[in-house]
N, C-alpha and C positions, 0 to 999 in steps of 0.2 A: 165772250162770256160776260156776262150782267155781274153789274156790284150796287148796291143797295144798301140803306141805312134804315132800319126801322126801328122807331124811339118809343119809349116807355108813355111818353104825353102826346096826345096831340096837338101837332107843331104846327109852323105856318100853313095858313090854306091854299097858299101857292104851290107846295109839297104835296101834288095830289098821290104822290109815291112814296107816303110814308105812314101807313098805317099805326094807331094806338094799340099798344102790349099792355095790358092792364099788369101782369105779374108774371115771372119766369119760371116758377115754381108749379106744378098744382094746373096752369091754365090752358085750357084745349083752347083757347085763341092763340097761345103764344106758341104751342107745339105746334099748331098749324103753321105758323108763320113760321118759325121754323123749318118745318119740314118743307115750304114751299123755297124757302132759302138754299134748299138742299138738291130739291129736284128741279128749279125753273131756273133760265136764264137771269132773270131778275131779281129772283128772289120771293117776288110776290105777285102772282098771277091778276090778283085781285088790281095792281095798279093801272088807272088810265092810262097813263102816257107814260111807260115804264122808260129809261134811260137805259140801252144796252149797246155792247160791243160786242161783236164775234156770231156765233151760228147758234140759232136756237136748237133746244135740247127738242126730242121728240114730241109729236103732236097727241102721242099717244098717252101720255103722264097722267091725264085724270082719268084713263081706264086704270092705268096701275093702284093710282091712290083709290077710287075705289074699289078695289080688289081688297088694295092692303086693309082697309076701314072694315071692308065684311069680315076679315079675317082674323083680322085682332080686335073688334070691337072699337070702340066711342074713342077709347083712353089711347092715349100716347099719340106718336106722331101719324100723322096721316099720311105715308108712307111705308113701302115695306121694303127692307135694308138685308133679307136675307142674301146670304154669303157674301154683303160687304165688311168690309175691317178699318176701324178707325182708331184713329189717335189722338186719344183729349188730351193738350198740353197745362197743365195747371189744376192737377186734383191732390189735394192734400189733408184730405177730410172726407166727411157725407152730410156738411152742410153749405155746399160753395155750388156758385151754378154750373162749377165742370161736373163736381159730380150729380147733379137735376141732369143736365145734357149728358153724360153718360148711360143716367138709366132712360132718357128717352129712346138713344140710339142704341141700347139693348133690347129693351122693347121693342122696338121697329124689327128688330132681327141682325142686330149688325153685332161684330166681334168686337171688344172695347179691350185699346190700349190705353196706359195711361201713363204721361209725365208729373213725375211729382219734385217739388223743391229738393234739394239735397238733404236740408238739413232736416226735413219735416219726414223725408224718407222711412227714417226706424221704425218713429212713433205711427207712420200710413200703414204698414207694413205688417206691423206687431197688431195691431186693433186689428185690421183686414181677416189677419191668420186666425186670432180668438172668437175672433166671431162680435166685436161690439157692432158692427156696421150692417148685423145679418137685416137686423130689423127694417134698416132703411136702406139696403136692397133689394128689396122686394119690388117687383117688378107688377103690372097690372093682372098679369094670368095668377100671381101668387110663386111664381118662380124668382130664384134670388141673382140677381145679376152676377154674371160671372167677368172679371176682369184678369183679359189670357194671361198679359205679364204688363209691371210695374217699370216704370224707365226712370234711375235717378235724371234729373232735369236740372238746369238753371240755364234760362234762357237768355241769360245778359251776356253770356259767353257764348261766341258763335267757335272757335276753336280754341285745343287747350292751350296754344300761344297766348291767347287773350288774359289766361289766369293768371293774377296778383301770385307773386307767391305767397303773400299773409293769407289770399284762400286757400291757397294749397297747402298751408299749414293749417290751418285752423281744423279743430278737431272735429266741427259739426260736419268737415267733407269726407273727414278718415277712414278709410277701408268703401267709399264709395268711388266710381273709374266711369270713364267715358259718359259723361254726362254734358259736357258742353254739346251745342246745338246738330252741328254737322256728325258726332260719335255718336249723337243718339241715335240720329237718320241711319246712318250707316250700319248701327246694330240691329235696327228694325228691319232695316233691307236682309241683315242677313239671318235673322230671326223669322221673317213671316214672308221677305219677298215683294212686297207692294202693303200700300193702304187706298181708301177711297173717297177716304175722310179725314180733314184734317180741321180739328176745333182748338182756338188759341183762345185760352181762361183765364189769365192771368195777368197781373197788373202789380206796379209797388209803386210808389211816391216817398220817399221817405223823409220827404218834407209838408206834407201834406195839409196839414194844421195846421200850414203856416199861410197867409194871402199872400199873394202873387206878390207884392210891390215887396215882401220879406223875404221872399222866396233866394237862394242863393243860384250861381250857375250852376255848380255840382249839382246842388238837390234838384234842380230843373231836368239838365242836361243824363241824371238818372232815370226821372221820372220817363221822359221822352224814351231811353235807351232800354226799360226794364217793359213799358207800357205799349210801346208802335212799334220800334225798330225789330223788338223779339216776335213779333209777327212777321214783318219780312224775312228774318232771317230765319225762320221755321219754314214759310212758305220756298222759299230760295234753293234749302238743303232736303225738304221734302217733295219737291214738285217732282225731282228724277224718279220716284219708287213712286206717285201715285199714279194711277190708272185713267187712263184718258176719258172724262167724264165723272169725273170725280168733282167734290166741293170742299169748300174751307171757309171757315165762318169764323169770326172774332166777339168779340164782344164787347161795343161802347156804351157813352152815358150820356146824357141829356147833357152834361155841362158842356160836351164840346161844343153847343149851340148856343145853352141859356147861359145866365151867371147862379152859381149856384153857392151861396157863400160858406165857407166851411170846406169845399172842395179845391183845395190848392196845391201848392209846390211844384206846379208845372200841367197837374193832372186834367184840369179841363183843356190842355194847349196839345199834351199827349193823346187827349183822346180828340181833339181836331187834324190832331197828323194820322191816328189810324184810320178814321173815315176816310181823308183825300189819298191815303196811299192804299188803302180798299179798293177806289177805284181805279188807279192806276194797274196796281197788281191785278183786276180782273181781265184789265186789255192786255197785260204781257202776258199772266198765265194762262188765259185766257186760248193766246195762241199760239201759244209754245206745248203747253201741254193740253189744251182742251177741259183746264180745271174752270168753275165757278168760285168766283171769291164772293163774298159777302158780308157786312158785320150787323148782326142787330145790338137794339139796346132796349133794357128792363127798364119798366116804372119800381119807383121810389119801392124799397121791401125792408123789413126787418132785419138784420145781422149782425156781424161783427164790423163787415167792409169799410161804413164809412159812419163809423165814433166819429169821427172829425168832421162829417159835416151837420152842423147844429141846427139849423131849421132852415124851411122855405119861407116862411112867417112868421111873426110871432106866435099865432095859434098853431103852430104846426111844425112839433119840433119831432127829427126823426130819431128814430129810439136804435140803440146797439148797433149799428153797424158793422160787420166783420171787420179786420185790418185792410189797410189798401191791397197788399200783396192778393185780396182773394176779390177785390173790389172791379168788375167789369167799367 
């Protein structure tokens, strides 16, 4: 199975397999790309000289997509996902790109699970129930995305041996259970039985602000552990319950490549471990289970993510970024 990297800029021209994403939000070029990340070996059909490992997926993929295109119309993924079931890791709102990739892959027709942080759990939870989120789940046909069931989540802990006890005391985890990586897996196994899709959305830095040469081990060696290694360890404890032909996507950022100043504490070094462990993971899962791995990455956008990185330019300083925890 193919593993792939598609970047928000267009990158060197010796990359002739790395297509530009103008925005992850809103763009029927990025949902394509997307969606080809989903259904092709590589990720993107469009590539010349695509780099792959393992068995190409059916030759028949662009009759499906055009199928799914007549049938859902222009908007969303150009793909159709009916009676697949995915698992977004990393929604804790309805303004982060898990949840844009949620309601893509409800639109397409696919079942959405979703892991949310612990602590962000109530407040996900309590908004979902009341209805603030109705607005912006609204899907293209005018139907409001349904999400089957909510997974408390924290991906830095792959079992509850892992757990500090000061987390296991702290009150923002209290009265929540089996949320470390492998209890998730294992509830969803016994919840639904398999997935077919698996999306890693989440990232933290908790030094982030700081340039590298400031940067401490801890805050590095978190960034790395919260940012890459919780994608392996998702892919690891989910590969047994997903369905042979199934795919798993991440999602990096232009600094593992470029220097992007403002983006620190480890986090352009973490998102150079997840790109080269993208590809490694596509050749083991690849043929152990017959999954696609792949990670794209968005151009520069609006949010909370990354306050902390201040400009590309001096004319060109980037405005609110969400926190790193939501930062791809």
């Amino acid at each position: 199975m193919g593993a792939s990297v598609t970047t928000g800029m267009q990158m060197l021209a010796m990359r002739p397999c790395i297509p530009a994403c103008k925005q992850v939000l809103g763009s029927t070029s990025v949902l394509s790309a997307f969606g080809r990340a989903l259904s092709t070996r590589t990720g993107f059909g469009s590539c010349s000289k695509p780099t792959s490992v393992g068995p190409m997926t059916s030759s028949n993929c662009k009759g499906v997509i055009v199928r799914a295109m007549s049938q859902r119309g222009s908007q969303g993924l150009p793909i159709d996902l009916t009676g697949k079931r995915a698992f977004i890791a990393g929604v804790a709102d309805d303004n982060g790109y898990g949840w844009a990739i949620a309601k893509a892959l409800a639109a397409a027709g696919a079942e959405i699970l979703v892991g949310t942080w612990v602590p962000a759990l109530n407040i996900f939870e309590t908004s979902l129930r009341r209805g603030k989120f109705d607005e912006s789940r609204k899907l293209p046909d005018g139907s409001l995305m349904e999400i089957a069931k909510v997974y408390p989540l924290d991906a830095v802990y792959d079992i509850p041996e892992d757990v500090p006890e000061d987390v296991k005391a702290n009150k923002r985890y209290a009265g929540a259970s089996n949320w470390t990586v492998k209890e998730v897996a294992e509830t969803v196994k016994n919840d639904f039985g398999s997935i077919d899709i698996l999306v890693h959305s989440l990232a933290n830095g908790p030094e982030v602000t700081k340039p590298l040469l400031e940067t401490s081990r801890r805050g590095y060696l978190a960034a790395i552990s919260a940012s890459s290694y919780s994608f392996v360890s998702l892919l690891q404890h989910f590969l047994p319950i997903m369905n042979p032909g199934g795919a798993s996507i991440s999602l990096t950022y232009i600094a593992s490549e470029r220097i992007i100043p403002g983006y620190g504490g480890g986090m352009s070094s973490a998102k150079a471990a997840l790109e080269s462990d993208t590809r490694v993971l596509a050749y083991e899962a690849g043929r152990k289970g017959k999954i696609r791995v792949n990670t794209i990455s968005a151009a520069v956008r609006r949010g909370e993510a990354r306050r902390s990185t201040t400009a590309l330019s001096p004319r060109r300083r980037l405005g609110g970024l969400r926190r790193a925890k939501a930062r791809p």
